[in-house]
C-alpha positions as semicolon CSV with decimal commas, in nm:
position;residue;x (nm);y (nm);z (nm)
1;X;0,000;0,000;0,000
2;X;0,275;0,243;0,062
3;X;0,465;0,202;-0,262
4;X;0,127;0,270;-0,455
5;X;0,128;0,615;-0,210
6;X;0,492;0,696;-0,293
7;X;0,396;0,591;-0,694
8;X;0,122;0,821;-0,697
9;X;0,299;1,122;-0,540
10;X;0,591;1,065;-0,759
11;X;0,319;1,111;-1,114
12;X;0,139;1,372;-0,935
13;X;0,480;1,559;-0,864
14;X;0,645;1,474;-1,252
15;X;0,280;1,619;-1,410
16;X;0,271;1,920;-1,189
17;X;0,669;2,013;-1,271
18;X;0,558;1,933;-1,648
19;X;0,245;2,161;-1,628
20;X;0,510;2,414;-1,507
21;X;0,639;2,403;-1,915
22;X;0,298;2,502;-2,000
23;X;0,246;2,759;-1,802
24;X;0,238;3,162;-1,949
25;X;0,502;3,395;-1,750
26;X;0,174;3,582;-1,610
27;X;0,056;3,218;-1,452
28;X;0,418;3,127;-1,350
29;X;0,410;3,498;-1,172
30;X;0,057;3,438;-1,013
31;X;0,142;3,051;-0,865
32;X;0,463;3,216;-0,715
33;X;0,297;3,453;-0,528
34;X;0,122;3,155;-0,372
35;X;0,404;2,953;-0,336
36;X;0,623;3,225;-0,189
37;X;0,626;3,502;0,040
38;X;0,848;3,705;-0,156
39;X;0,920;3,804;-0,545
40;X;1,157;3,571;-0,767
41;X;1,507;3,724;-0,764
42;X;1,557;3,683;-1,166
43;X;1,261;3,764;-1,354
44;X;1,371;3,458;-1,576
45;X;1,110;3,231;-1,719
46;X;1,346;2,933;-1,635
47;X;1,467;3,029;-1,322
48;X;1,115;3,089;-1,191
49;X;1,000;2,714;-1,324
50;X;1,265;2,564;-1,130
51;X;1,224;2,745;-0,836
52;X;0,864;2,631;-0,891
53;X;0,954;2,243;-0,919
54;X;1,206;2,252;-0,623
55;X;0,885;2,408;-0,421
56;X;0,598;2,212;-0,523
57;X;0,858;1,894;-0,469
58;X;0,929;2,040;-0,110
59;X;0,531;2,040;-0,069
60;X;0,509;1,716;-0,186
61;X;0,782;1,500;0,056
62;X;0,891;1,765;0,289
63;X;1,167;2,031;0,318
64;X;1,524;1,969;0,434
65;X;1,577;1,792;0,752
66;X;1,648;1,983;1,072
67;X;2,003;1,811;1,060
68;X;2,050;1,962;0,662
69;X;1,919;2,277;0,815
70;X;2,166;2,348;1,077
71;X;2,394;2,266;0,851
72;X;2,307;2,509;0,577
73;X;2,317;2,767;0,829
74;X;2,658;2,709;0,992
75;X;2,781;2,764;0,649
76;X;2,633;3,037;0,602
77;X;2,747;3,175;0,930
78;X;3,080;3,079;0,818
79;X;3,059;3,270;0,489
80;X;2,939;3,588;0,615
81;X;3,178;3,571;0,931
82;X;3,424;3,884;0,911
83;X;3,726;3,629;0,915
84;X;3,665;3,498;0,580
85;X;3,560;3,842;0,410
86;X;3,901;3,988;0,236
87;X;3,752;4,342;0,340
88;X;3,456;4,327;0,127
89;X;3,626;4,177;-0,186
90;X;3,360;3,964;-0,432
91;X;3,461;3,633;-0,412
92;X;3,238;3,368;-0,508
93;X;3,276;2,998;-0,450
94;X;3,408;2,797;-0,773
95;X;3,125;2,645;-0,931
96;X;2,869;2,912;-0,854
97;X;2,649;3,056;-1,137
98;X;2,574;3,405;-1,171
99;X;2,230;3,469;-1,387
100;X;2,137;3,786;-1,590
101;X;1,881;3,832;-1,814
102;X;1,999;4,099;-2,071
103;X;1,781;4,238;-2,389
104;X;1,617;3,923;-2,385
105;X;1,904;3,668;-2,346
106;X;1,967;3,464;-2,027
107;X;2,331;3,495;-1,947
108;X;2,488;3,245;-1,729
109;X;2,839;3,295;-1,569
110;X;3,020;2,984;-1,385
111;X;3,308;3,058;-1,123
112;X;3,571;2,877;-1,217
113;X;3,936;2,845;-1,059
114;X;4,097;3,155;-1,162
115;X;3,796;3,364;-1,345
116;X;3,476;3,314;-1,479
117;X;3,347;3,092;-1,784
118;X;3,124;3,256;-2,027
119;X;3,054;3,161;-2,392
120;X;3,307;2,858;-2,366
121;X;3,557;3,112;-2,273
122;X;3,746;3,193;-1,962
123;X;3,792;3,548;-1,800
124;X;3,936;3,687;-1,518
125;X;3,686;3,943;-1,458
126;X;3,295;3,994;-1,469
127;X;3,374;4,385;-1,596
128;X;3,566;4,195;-1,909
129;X;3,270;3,961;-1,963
130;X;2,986;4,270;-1,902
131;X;3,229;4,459;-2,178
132;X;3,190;4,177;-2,416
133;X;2,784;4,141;-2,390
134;X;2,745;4,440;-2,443
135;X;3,036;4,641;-2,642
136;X;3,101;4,886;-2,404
137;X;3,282;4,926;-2,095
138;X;3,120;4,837;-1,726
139;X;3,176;4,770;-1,388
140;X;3,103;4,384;-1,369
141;X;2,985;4,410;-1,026
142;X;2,748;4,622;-1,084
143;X;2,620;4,516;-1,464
144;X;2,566;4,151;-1,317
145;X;2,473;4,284;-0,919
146;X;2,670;4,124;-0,699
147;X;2,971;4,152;-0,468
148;X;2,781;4,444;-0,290
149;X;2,824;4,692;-0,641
């Protein structure tokens, strides 16, 4: 009896994330503001559907266990200490992605050792990468908003 359970939450949870596909930018908006006590941080189609599915899967089994939790936050507490801040210097962890949508186009930036990966190329600055999108010159901090710019 409980594997036919866990079988039918698992279709209902695959259709919902599928009806997410479906769904107009104006419905996407109107089911996050059920889903979410706050707005979407990128106004990105794709961003907000996967935000979506990682929700409605949450509401489905459950959120992170207390253990996960704690753990989450001693990181965090970690990250933001003042020990590990080189006096307010942006820098990411390797492997984060940094998301901007730009005339249209979703840009995605991955921290890599040493720079940033855009296009299939590497650079050693988001102002180099900001210059390239969009032919003229800018401070990558604050064309992509982050590090505090």
């Amino acid at each position: 009896m409980a594997k036919i359970e866990h079988s039918e939450r698992n279709l209902t949870l695959i259709r919902q994330i599928m009806e997410l596909q479906n769904k107009k930018m104006t419905e996407l908006k109107a089911l996050w503001d059920k889903m979410f006590d706050h707005p979407p941080e990128i106004l990105s189609r794709q961003y907000m559907i996967s935000k979506l599915a990682w929700r409605t899967q949450e509401l489905i089994y459950g959120g992170l266990d207390e253990v996960t939790q704690i753990k989450i936050r001693e990181a965090e507490r970690k990250i933001k200490s003042p020990k590990n801040s080189q006096s307010g210097k942006f820098n990411p962890m390797v492997g984060s992605k940094i998301l901007k949508e730009y005339k249209g186009k979703h840009i995605e930036i991955l921290v890599v050792d040493g720079g940033f990966s855009y296009a299939g190329e590497i650079h050693k600055s988001l102002s180099a990468i900001a210059t390239k999108i969009t032919g003229t010159k800018w401070n990558g901090l604050k064309f992509f908003n982050v590090g505090g710019a």
